[in-house]
C-alpha positions in Angstrom: 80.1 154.6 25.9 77.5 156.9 24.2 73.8 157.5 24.8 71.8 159.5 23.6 67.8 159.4 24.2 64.8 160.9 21.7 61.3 160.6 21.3 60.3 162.7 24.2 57.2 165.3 23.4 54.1 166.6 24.3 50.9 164.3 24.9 47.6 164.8 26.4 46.8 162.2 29.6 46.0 158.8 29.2 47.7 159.0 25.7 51.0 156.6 24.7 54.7 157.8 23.8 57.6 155.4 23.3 60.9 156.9 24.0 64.8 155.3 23.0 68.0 155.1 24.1 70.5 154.4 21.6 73.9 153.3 23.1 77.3 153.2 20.9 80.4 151.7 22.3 79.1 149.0 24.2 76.7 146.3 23.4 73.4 147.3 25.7 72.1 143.4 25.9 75.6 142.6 28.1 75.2 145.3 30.9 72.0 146.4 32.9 70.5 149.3 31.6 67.6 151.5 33.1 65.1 154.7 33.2 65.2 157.5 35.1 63.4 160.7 35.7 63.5 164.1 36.8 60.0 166.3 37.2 60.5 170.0 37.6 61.7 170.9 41.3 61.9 166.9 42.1 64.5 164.8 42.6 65.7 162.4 40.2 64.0 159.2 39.9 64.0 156.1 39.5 61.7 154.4 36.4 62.9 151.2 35.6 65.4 148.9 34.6 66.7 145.9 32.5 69.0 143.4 33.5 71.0 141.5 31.1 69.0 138.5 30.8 65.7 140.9 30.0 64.2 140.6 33.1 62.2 144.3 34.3 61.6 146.1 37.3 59.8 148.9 37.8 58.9 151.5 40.0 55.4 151.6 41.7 54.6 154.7 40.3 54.8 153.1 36.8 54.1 149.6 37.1 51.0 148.4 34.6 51.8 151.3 32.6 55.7 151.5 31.3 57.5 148.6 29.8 61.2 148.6 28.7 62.7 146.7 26.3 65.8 146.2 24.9 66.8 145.5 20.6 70.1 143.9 20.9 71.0 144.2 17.1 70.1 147.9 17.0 71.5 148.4 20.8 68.7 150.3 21.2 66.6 150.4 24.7 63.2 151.6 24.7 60.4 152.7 27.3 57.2 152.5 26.3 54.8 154.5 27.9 51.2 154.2 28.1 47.8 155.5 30.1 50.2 158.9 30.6 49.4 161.3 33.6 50.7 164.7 33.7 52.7 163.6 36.9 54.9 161.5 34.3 56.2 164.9 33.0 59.9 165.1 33.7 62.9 164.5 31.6 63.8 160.9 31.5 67.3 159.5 31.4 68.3 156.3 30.0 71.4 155.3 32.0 73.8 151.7 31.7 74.9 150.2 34.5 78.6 148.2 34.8 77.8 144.1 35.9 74.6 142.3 34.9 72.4 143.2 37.7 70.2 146.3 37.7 69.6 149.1 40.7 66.9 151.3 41.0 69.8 153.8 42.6 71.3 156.2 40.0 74.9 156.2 41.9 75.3 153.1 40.9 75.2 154.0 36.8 78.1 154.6 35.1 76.9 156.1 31.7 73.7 158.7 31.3 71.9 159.9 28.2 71.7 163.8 27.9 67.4 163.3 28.3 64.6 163.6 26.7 61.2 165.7 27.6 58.1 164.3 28.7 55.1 166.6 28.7 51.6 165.4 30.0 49.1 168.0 29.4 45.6 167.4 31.2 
């Protein structure tokens, strides 16, 4: 299994960005697939994730703002991101997850994206 994320960039606070996940080798709308992040000097966190029947969680630093859905034809994942803060700034992960249940723990993920860059300028 393959990921591989895009759409990161640079946006001012309070703006919108929509960032993918594209998997190849495994059909994304069979497994649980999720969001993570990792700000400069922070640990890695946890974003958000999608089980295989489409039902979202989310973090409480997010929640009300990022919403993750998934395109099962294109096997495409995507986190869209909106009302930005410059704490979002991190390089965020898409990761898929073996079973049907998600985990906001990044252990449990099998397969990782290589990342994409968030910038929130204020």
């Amino acid at each position: 299994v393959q990921l591989q994320a895009s759409g990161g960039g640079l946006v001012q606070a309070g703006g919108s960005l929509r960032v993918s996940c594209v998997a190849s080798g495994q059909a994304f709308n069979t497994y649980a697939t999720g969001w993570f992040r990792r700000a400069p000097g922070k640990e890695r966190e946890f974003v958000g994730s999608i089980a295989w029947n489409d039902v979202t969680f989310y973090s409480d630093s997010v929640k009300g703002r990022f919403t993750i859905s998934r395109d099962g034809a294109k096997n495409t994942m995507h986190l869209q991101m909106n009302s930005l803060k410059p704490e979002d700034t991190a390089v965020y992960y898409c990761a898929l997850k073996g079973g049907y249940n998600t985990s906001p723990d990044a252990q449990d993920y099998d397969y990782w994206g290589q990342g994409t860059l968030v910038t929130v300028s204020s």
